[in-house]
LUMZADREN-96957 format. One record per residue (C-alpha): x, y, z. Coordinates in steps of 0.001 Angstrom, whole numbers, plus 500000, padded with zeros to 6 digits. Layout:
XYZ ...
! end
This chain:
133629535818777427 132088536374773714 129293539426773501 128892540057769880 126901543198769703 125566545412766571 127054548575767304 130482546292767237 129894546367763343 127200544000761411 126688542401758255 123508543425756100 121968540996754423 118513541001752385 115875538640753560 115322537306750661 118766536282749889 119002534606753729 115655532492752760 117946531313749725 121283530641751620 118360528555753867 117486526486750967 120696525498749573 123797526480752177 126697524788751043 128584521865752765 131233522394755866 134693524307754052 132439525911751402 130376527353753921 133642528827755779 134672530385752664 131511531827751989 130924533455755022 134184535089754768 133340536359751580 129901537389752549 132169539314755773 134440540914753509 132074541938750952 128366542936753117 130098543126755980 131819546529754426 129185547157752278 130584546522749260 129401544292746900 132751543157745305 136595543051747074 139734541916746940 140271538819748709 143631536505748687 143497532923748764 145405533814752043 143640535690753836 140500533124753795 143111530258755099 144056532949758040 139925533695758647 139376529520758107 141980527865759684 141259525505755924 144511524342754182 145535526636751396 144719523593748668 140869523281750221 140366526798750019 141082526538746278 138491523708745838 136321524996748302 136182528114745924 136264525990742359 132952524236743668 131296527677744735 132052529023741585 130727526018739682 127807526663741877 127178529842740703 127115531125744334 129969533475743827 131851535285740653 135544535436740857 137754537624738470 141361536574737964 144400537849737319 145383536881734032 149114537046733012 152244534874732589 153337532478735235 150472533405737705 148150530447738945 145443530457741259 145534534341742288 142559536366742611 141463539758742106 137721540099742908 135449537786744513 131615538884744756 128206536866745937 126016536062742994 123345537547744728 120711536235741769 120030533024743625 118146531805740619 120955531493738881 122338529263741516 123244525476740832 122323523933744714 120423521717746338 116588522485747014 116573520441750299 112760519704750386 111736515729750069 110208515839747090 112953517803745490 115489514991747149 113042511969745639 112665513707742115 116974514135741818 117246510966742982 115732509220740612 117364511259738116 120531510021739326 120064506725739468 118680506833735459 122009509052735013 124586506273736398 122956503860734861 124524505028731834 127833505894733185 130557503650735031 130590502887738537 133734505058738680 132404508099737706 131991510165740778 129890513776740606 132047517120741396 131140520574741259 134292521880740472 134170523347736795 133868520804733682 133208517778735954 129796516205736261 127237518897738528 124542517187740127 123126520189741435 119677521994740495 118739525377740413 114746524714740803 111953523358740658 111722523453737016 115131523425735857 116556520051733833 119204518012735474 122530519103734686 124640516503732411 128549516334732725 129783518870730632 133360516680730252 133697512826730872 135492512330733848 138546509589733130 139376506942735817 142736507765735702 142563511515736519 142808512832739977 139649514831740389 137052513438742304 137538510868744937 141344510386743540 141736513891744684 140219513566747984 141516510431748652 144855511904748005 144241514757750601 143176511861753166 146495509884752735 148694513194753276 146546514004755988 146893510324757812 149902509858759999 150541506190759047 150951505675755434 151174501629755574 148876500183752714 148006502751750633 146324500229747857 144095498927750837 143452502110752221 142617503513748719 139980500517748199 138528501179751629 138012505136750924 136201503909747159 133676502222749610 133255504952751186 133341507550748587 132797510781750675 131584514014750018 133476516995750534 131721517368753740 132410514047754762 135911514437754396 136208517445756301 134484516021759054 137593512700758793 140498515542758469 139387517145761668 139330513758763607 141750512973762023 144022516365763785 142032515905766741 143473512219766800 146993512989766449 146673515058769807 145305512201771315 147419509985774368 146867506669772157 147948508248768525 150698509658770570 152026506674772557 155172505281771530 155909506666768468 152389506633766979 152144502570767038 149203502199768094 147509504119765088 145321501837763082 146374501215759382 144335503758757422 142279501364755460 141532499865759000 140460502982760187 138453503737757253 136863500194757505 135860501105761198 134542504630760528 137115506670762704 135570510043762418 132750508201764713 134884507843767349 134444510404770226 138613512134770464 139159514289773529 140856517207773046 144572517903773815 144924518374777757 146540522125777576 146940524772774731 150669524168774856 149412520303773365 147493521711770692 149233522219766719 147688524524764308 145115523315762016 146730522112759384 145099519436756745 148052519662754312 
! end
């Protein structure tokens, strides 16, 4: 049975910077990384460490490519600086990740309702200018939709975003088709997730029905034919459905998105 005590080892935090993390906590798989960060960094008291892209997968059970975005967006954000190694050949590898404890500097999401009305509106006089295909990221260069304050100015795109790229929903979408154990329809499935057009929370709520599903006695029956198309599960809202879990730990697969 789980008895977390203090004298087991805590993680200091100032107040102040709590009350912050209050107001503008980040979404499901950014939150995961974050607290690992905020673990590996306060929880040691240091304010800066090494941390692989590896290690966070092994403390987050998250795929090694959602880590990656998961950390893109938090830098966008501001939340967290992240020094690189620079050299020849080497992609995505990290030398230092640290909490950008100057929370003003943050680009999130004031969650009071007047804050919610004012970006709203802001949004809709944004995409009224822009195509229906645009989609808002917070990964680096894309469009930010994020604030900082009360009194900051809504943040333009910085680069257009082109239909035919694969940031954005293309990008998700693509993690939701490698994800999905029947790939029948991919053109009607893709048209069913635009509908949609999910958040990165969203999503990770559909990947983990999704793994819960493929545990499941019907998603397991004969061969996996009774899984609905994707686009028909999309159409239905799947990750509504209540999915027991596997029956036995020997049933259960490692979390895998990827």
């Amino acid at each position: 049975m789980a008895n977390p005590q203090l004298e087991n080892g805590y993680t200091k935090i100032a107040n102040e910077l709590v009350d912050a993390f209050c107001r503008g906590f980040p979404g499901h798989g950014e939150a995961q990384v974050l607290m690992v960060i905020l673990r590996r960094t306060y929880g040691w008291h240091k304010k800066i460490d090494t941390i692989s892209i590896s290690q966070i997968e092994e403390a987050t059970t998250l795929s090694r490519r959602m880590v990656i975005y998961c950390l893109q967006n938090l830098e966008a954000k501001r939340m967290i600086t992240i020094t690189r190694k620079r050299g020849r050949g080497i992609k995505n590898q990290i030398s230092t990740i640290e909490i950008q404890k100057n929370y003003e500097k943050w680009l999130v999401q004031e969650k009071t309702p007047a804050y919610q009305k004012q970006i709203q509106k802001r949004r809709e006089k944004y995409h009224e200018k822009t195509s229906a295909r645009k989609v808002s990221s917070a990964r680096n260069h894309d469009l930010v939709v994020q604030e900082i304050g009360k009194n900051s100015e809504f943040l333009a795109p910085t680069k257009d975003i082109k239909d035919n790229t694969k940031d954005n929903i293309y990008a998700r979408f693509e993690i939701f088709w490698k994800a999905y154990p029947r790939k029948k329809s991919k053109g009607q499935a893709e048209k069913a997730f635009w509908k949609i057009n999910p958040d990165e929370q969203l999503l990770a709520t559909m990947l983990a029905t999704i793994e819960r599903a493929k545990k499941s006695e019907d998603w397991l029956k004969k061969g996996g034919e009774y899984i609905p198309y994707p686009a028909t599960w999309l159409n239905a809202k799947g990750w509504e459905d209540e999915i027991p879990e596997a029956r036995n730990e020997e049933e259960r697969e490692p979390h895998q998105w990827l």
